[in-house]
C-alpha positions in Angstrom: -164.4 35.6 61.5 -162.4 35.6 58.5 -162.9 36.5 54.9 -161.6 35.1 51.7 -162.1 36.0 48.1 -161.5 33.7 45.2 -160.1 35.7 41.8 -161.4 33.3 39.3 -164.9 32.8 40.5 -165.1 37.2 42.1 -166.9 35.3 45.2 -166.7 35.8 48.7 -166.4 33.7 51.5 -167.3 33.6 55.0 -165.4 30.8 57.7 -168.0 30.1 60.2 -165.1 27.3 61.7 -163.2 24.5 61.0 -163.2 20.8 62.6 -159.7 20.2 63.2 -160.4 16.7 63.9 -161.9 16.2 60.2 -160.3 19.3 58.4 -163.8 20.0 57.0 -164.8 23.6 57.3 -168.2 25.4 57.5 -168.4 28.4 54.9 -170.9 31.1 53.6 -170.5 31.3 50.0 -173.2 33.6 48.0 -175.2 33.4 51.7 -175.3 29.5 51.7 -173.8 27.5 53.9 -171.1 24.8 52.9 -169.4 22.4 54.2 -166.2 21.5 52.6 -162.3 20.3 53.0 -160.2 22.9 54.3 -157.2 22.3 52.2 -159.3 22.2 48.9 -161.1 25.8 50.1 -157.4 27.8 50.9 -156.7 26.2 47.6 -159.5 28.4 46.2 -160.1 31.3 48.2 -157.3 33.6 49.2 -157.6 35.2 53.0 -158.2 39.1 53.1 -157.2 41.2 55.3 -159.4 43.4 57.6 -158.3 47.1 57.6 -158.0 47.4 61.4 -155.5 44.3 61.1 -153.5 46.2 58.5 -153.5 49.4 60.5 -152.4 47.9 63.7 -148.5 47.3 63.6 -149.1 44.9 66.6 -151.1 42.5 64.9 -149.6 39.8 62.4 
């Protein structure tokens, strides 16, 4: 799963998945679940990084 953060707001969100077929993805913001457009949520929330993934110089 992957973790984005959102500067303006300080929340934190959770991707549960995204219906590629609709572009609507399934979120945990503030531990409720959303559903809402995939464009409009990278528009908002900014991916972080996991420490492993920044530690492992095979991973991109």
């Amino acid at each position: 799963m992957r973790y984005y953060y959102n500067p303006t707001t300080d929340q934190y969100a959770q991707v549960l998945g995204v219906d590629d077929r609709t572009g609507i993805a399934t979120v945990i913001i503030d531990d409720k679940e959303y559903e809402m457009d995939w464009h409009e949520f990278i528009g908002k929330f900014k991916q972080l990084r996991d420490k492993d993934e920044r530690s492992n110089p095979n991973q991109r």
